[in-house]
N, C-alpha and C positions, 0 to 999 in steps of 0.2 A: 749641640750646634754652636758655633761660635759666629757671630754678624757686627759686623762692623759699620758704623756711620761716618760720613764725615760734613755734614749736614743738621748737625746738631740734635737728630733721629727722627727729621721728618721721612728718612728713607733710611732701607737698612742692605748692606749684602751681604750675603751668606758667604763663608769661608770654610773650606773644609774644619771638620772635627777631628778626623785621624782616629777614628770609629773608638773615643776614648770618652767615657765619662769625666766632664771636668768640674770640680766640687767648686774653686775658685780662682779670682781671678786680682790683678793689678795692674792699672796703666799710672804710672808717673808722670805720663805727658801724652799727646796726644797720638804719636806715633809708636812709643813702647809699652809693649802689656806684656805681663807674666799670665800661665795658665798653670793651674795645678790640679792633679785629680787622684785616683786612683792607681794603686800601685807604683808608687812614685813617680809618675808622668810627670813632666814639666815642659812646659812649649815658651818658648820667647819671640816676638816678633819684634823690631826694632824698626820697622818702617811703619808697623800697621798693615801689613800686605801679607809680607811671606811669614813664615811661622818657621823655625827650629826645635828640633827636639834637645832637652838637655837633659845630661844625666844627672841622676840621684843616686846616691849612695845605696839608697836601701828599698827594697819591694814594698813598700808601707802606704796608704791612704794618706794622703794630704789633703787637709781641709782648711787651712787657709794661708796667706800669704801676703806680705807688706813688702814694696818695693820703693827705691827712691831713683833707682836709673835701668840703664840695659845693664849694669853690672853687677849693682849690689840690691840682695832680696833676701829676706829671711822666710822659711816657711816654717808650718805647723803641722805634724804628724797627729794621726787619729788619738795617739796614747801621750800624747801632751807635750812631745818634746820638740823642741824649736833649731832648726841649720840654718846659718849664712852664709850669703857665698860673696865676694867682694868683686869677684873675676868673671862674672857672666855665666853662673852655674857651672865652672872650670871644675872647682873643686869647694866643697863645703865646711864647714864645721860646726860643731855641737853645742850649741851658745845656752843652752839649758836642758838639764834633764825632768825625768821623772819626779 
């Protein structure tokens, strides 16, 4: 389930999940959050509202993720290896392996 505040979490709303397990997540600001989960899933919202899917290179578990804008986010794959993407999860690259 993914819920959103903007009320600092004296209330919360529910936002669809996209029937996905999400391991983790990142907001850089108040209005953009990265989601990341299973199977390479990745969601971005950029209002805080509506959600995008973005792709990932590879069917892998993702467990965690550091972001600094709606453009550039680097994740972490289950077996250790780290992608960043500078372009909004356009396209990735391999910034460390195994």
């Amino acid at each position: 389930m993914i819920e959103r505040s903007t009320d600092g979490g004296a209330t919360w709303e529910t936002q669809s999940a996209r029937g996905q397990r999400w391991t983790a997540g990142a907001a850089p600001s108040p209005t953009i959050c990265w989601l990341v989960g299973e199977r390479g899933a990745v969601l971005l919202s950029k209002d805080g509202q509506l959600w995008q899917a973005v792709t990932f290179p590879e069917a892998i578990d993702l467990v965690a993720i550091l972001a600094s804008d709606a453009s550039r986010a680097t994740v972490t794959t289950a077996d250790g290896r780290s992608f960043a993407t500078t372009d909004g999860g356009k396209t990735w690259t391999i910034v460390s392996s195994r």
